[in-house]
C-alpha positions in Angstrom: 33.8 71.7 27.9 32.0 68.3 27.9 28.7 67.4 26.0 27.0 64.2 26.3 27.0 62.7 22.9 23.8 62.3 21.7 23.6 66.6 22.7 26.5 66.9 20.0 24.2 66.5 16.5 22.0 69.6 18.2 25.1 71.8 19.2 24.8 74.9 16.7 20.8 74.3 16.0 20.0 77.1 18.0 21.4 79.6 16.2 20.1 78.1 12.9 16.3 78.6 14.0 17.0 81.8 15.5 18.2 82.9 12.1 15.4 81.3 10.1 12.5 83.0 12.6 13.5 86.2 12.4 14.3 86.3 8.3 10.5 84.5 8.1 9.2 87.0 10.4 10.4 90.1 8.3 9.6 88.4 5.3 13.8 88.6 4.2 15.1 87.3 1.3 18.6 85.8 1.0 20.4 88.7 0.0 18.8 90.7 3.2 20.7 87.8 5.0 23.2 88.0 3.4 23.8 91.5 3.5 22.9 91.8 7.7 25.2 91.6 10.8 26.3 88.3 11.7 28.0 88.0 15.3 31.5 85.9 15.8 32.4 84.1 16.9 29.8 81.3 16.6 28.9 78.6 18.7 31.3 76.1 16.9 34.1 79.0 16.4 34.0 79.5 20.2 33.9 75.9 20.9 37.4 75.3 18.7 38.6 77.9 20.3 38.3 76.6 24.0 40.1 73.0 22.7 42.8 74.9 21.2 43.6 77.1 24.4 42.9 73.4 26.3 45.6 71.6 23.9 48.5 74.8 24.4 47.5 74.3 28.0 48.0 70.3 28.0 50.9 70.6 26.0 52.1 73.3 28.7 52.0 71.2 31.4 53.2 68.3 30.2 56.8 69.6 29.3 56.7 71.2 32.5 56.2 68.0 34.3 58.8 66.5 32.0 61.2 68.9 32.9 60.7 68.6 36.6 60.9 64.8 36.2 64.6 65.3 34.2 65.6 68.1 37.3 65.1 65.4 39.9 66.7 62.3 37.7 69.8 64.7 36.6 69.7 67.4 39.7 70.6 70.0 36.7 68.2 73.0 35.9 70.5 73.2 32.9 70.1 70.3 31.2 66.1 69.7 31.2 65.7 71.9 27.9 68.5 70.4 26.4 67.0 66.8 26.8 63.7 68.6 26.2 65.0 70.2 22.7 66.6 66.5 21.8 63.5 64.5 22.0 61.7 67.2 20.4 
């Protein structure tokens, strides 16, 4: 997920309004706030989310390329997660 960056200071805004209209429209006060239904994740939890998947996913691929490139150097399936497990 991309965002242009002068987008980032309004990511999460959104749902700040849409909380503030509807506790002015019903007149709420902050333990009514406190005390309602608040949906997860939010914007920002979801977001994290994605780049942590992304990361295991980079991660991922990169010791799998790594091992391929150890298979063709050595031409042993055996020894790519033992040079893998070495360097850590």
């Amino acid at each position: 997920m991309a965002f242009a960056h002068s987008s980032l200071r309004w990511l999460g805004i959104s749902d700040l309004i849409a909380e503030l209209a509807v506790a002015m429209e019903f007149g709420a006060s902050a333990e009514d706030i406190a005390r309602s239904v608040h949906a997860h994740p939010t914007l920002a939890e979801a977001v994290k989310a994605q780049c942590e998947i992304f990361e295991d996913d980079a991660a991922e691929v990169a010791a799998k390329k790594a091992d391929a490139a150890v298979r063709e150097l050595f031409g042993d399936e055996e020894v790519a997660p033992q040079i893998r497990a070495l360097v850590g």
